[in-house]
C-alpha positions, -999 to +999 in steps of 0.1 A: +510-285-194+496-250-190+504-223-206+500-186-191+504-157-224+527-132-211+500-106-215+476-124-193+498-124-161+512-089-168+471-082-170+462-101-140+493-087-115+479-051-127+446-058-116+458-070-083+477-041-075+451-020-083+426-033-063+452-033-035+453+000-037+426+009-035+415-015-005+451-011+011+436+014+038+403+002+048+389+009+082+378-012+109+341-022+109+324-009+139+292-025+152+261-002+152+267+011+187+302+022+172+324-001+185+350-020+165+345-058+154+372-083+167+375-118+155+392-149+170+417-173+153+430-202+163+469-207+145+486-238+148+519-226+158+500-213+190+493-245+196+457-243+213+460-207+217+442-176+203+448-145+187+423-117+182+421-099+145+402-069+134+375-074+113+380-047+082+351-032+061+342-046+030+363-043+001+355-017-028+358-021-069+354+012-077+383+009-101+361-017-123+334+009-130+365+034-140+377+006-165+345-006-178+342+032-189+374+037-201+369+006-224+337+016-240+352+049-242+381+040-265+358+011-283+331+038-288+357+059-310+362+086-287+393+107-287+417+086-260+439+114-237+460+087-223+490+074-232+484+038-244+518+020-241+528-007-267+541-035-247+572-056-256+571-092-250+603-106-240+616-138-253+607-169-234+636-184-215+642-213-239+654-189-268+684-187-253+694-223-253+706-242-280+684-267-296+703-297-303+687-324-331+664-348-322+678-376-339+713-368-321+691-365-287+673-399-289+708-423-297+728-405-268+696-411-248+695-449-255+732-460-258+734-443-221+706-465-206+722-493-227+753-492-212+739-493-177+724-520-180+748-547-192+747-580-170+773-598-154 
């Protein structure tokens, strides 16, 4: 089983929107003699049928260069003039059940399979 800190995935869906953002508006690319590049796709629920796309410039990471700074920055002992946020982990899902003993668990557990299998 996997596990995925709470942290990480609040990390990771920040990341995402901020490079969405900041590649949510990119323009078309446009061949040399300034026209714009089409591509063509073949989806299966056209069934043999085409559809024609835009082909968009390439994304930026500007943002990452703006981080990478911002993390030497407060590593490097320099006065920070953000706000950094404490966050609060919420209890997993689990804490709110009941956790019933083990020993109890396993004898409900047998003497139900035991009764279903009596023979005749």
């Amino acid at each position: 089983m996997y596990h995925y800190s709470y942290q990480g995935m609040e990390n990771r869906v920040i990341l995402a929107a901020l490079h969405f953002n900041e590649n949510a508006h990119r323009a078309q690319a446009r061949t040399r003699d300034g026209d714009g590049i089409f591509s063509i796709h073949f989806p299966k629920y056209k069934q043999g049928g085409h559809i024609v796309r835009r082909v968009l410039e390439q994304p930026t990471f500007g943002y990452v260069m703006e981080l990478v700074g911002l993390v030497k920055r407060m590593c490097g002992g320099e006065d920070f003039d953000g706000d950094v946020l404490e966050q609060q982990i919420p209890e997993p899902l689990s804490a709110a059940c009941d956790r019933p003993n083990k020993a109890d668990a396993v004898r409900r557990h047998t003497t139900r399979f035991a009764a279903n299998n009596l023979q005749y």
